[in-house]
Z-matrix of the N, CA and C atoms (Angstrom, degrees):
N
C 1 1.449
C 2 1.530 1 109.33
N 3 1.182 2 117.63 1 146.64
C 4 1.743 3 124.41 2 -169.82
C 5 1.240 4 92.47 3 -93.02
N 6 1.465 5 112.63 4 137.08
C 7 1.572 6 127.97 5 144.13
C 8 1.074 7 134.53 6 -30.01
N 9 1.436 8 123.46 7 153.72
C 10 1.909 9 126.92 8 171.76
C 11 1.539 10 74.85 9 -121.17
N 12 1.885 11 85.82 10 164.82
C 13 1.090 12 114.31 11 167.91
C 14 1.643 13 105.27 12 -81.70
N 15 1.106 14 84.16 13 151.80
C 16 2.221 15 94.57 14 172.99
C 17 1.563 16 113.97 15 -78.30
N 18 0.575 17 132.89 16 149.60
C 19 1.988 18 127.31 17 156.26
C 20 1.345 19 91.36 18 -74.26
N 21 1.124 20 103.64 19 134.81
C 22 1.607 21 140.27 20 163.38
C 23 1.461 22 110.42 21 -80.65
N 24 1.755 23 130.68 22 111.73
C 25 1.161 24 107.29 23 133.87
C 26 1.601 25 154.12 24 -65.96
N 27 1.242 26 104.19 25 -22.78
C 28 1.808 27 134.24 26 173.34
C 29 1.169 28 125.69 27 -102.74
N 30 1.368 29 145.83 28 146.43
C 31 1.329 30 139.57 29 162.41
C 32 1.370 31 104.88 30 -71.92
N 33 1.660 32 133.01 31 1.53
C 34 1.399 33 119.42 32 172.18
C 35 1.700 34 105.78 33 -100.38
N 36 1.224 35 118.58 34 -6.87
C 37 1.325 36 111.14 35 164.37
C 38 1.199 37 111.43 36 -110.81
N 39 1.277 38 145.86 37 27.58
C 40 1.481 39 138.95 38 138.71
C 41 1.509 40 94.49 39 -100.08
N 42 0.958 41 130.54 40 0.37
C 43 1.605 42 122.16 41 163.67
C 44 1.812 43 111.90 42 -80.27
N 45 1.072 44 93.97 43 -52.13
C 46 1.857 45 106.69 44 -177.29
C 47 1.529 46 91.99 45 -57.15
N 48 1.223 47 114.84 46 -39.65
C 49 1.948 48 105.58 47 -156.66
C 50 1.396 49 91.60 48 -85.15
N 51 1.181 50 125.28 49 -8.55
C 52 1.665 51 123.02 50 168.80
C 53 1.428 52 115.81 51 -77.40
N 54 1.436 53 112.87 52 -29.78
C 55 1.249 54 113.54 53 178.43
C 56 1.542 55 126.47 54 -80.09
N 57 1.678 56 121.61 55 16.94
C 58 1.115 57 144.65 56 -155.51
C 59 1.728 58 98.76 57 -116.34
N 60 1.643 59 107.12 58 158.62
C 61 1.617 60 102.95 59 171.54
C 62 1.754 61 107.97 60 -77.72
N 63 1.060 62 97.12 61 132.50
C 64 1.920 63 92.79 62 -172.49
C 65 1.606 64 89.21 63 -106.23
N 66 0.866 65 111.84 64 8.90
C 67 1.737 66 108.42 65 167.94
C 68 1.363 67 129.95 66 -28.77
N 69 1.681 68 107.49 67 -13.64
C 70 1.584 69 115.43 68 -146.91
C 71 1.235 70 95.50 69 -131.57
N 72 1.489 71 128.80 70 -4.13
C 73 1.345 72 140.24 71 171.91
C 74 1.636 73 128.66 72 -28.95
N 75 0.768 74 136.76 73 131.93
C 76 1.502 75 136.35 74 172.40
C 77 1.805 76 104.18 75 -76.88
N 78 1.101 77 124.38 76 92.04
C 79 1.659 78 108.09 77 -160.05
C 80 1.635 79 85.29 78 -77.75
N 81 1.189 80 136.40 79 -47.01
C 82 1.504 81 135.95 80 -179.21
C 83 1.527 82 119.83 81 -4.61
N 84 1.506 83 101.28 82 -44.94
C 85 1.539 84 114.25 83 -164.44
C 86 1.603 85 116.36 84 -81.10
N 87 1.587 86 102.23 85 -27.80
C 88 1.797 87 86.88 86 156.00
C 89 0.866 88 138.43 87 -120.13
N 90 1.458 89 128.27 88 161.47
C 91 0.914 90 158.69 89 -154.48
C 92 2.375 91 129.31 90 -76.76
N 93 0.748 92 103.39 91 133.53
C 94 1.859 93 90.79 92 -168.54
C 95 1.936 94 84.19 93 -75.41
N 96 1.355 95 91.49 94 150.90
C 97 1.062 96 109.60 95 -179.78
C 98 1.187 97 123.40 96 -126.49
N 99 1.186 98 138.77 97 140.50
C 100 1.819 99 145.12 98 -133.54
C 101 2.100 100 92.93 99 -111.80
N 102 0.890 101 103.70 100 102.74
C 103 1.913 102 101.56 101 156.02
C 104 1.637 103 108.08 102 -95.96
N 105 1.384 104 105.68 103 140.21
C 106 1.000 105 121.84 104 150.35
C 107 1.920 106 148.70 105 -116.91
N 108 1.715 107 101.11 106 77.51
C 109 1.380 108 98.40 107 178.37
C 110 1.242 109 138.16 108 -43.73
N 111 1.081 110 105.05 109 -57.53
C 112 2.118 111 118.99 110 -159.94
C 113 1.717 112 97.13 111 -53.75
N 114 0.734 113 70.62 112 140.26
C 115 1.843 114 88.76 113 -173.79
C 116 1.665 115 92.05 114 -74.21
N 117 1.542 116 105.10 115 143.80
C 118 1.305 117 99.56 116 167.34
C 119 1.901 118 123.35 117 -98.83
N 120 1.059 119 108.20 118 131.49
C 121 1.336 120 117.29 119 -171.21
C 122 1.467 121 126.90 120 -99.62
N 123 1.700 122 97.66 121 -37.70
C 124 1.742 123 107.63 122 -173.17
C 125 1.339 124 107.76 123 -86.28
N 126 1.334 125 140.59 124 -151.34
C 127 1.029 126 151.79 125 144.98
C 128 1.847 127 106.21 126 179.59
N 129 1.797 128 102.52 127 140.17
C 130 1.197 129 123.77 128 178.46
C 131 0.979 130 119.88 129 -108.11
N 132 1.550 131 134.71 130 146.48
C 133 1.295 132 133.63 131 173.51
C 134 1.641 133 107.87 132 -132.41
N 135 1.717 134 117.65 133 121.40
C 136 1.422 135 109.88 134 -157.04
C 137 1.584 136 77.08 135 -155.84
N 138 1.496 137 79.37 136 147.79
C 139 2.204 138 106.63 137 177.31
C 140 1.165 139 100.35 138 -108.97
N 141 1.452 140 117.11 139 137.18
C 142 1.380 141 114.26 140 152.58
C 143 1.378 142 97.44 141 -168.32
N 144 1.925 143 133.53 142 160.66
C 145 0.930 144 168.84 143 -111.43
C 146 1.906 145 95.56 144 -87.77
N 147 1.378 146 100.89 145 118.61
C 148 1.388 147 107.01 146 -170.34
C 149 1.349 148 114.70 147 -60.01
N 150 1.296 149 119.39 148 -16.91
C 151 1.754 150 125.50 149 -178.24
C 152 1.547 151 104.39 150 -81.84
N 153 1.497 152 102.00 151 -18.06
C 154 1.629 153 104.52 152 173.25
C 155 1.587 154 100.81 153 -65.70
N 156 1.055 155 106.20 154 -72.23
C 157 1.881 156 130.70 155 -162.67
C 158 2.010 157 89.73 156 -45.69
N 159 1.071 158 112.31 157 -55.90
C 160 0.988 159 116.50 158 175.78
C 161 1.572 160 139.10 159 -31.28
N 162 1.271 161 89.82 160 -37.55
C 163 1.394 162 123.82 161 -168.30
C 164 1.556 163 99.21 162 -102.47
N 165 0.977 164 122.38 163 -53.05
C 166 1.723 165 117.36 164 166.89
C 167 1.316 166 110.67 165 -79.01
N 168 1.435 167 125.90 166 21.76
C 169 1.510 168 106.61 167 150.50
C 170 1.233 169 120.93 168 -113.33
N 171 1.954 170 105.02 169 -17.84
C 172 1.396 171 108.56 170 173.70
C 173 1.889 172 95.32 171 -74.53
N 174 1.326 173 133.28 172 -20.94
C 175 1.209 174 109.74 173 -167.42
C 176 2.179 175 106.88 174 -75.24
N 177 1.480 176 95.69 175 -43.79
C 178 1.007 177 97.65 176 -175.96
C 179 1.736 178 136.50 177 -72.05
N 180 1.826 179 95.20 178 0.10
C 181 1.114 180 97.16 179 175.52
C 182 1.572 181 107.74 180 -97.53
N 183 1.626 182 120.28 181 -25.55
C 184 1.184 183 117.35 182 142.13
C 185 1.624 184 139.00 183 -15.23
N 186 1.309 185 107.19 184 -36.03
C 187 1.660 186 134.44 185 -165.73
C 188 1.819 187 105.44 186 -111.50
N 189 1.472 188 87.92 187 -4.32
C 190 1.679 189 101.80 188 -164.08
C 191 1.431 190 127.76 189 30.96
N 192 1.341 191 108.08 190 51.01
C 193 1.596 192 133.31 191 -174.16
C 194 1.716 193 109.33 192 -114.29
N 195 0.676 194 126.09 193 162.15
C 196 1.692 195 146.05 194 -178.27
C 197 1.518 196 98.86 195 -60.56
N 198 1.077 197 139.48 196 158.58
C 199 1.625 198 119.40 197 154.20
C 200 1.244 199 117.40 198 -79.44
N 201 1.561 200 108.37 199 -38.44
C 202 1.537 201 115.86 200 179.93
C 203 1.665 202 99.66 201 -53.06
N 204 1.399 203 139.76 202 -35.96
C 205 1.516 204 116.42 203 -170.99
C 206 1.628 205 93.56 204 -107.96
N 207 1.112 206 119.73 205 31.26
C 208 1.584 207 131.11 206 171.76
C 209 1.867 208 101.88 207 -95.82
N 210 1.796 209 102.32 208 -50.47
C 211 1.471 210 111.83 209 -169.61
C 212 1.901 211 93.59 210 -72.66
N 213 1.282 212 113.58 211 -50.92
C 214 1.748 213 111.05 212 -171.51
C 215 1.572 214 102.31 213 -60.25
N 216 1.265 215 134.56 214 -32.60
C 217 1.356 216 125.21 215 172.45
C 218 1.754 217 108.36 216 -77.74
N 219 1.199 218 122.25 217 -11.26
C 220 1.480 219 106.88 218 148.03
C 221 1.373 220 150.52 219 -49.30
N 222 1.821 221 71.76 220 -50.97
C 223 1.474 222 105.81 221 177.65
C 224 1.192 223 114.91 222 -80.01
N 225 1.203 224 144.17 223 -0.61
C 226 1.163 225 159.00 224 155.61
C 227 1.563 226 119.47 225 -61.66
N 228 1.144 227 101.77 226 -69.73
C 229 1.561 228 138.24 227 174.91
C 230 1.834 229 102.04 228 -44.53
N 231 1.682 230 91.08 229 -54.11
C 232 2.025 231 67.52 230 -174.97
C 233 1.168 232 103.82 231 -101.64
N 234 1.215 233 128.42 232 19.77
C 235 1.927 234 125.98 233 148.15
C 236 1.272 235 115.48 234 -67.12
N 237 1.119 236 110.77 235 -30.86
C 238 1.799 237 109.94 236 -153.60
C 239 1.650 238 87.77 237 -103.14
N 240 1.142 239 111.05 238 -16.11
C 241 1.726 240 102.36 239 176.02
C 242 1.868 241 108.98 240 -82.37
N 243 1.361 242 116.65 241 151.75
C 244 1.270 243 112.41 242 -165.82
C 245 1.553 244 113.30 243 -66.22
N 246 1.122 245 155.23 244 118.97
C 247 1.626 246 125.81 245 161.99
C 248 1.244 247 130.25 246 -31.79
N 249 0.968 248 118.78 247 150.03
C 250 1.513 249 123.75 248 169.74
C 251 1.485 250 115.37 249 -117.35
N 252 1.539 251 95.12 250 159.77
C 253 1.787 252 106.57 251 -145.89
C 254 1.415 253 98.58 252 -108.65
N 255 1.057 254 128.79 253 129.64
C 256 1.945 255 136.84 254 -173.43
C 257 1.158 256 96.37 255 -99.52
């Protein structure tokens, strides 16, 4: 049977458990993980309906992310999707 990772209390014991053969790993258990380079430059300021906001903070704390990089990964998401033609 493959290993989990442990929770770490220290950065010197997820260091030591790095120094081990992880050969035996369960890779299943994590997760892709989001970087963000580009420097941010713009900034928006927009109102809308508090049951909205609401709702994207319970989603994004779900995701245990910021909301603000909860709303830019929206905004991401329906750029990179094609438009559609009426």
């Amino acid at each position: 049977m493959k290993r989990k990772v442990p929770e770490f209390k220290t950065d010197e014991e997820a260091a030591a458990f790095l120094d081990q053969d992880l050969s035996d790993l369960d890779f299943r258990q994590f997760k892709p993980a989001h970087f963000e380079f580009e420097k941010k430059e713009a900034q928006i300021n927009m109102r809308m309906p508090k049951s909205l906001l609401d709702a994207v903070k319970r989603r994004s704390a779900a995701r245990r992310i910021p909301y603000t990089r909860f709303i830019r990964e929206a905004l991401e998401k329906a750029l990179a999707t094609p438009a559609r033609r009426r």
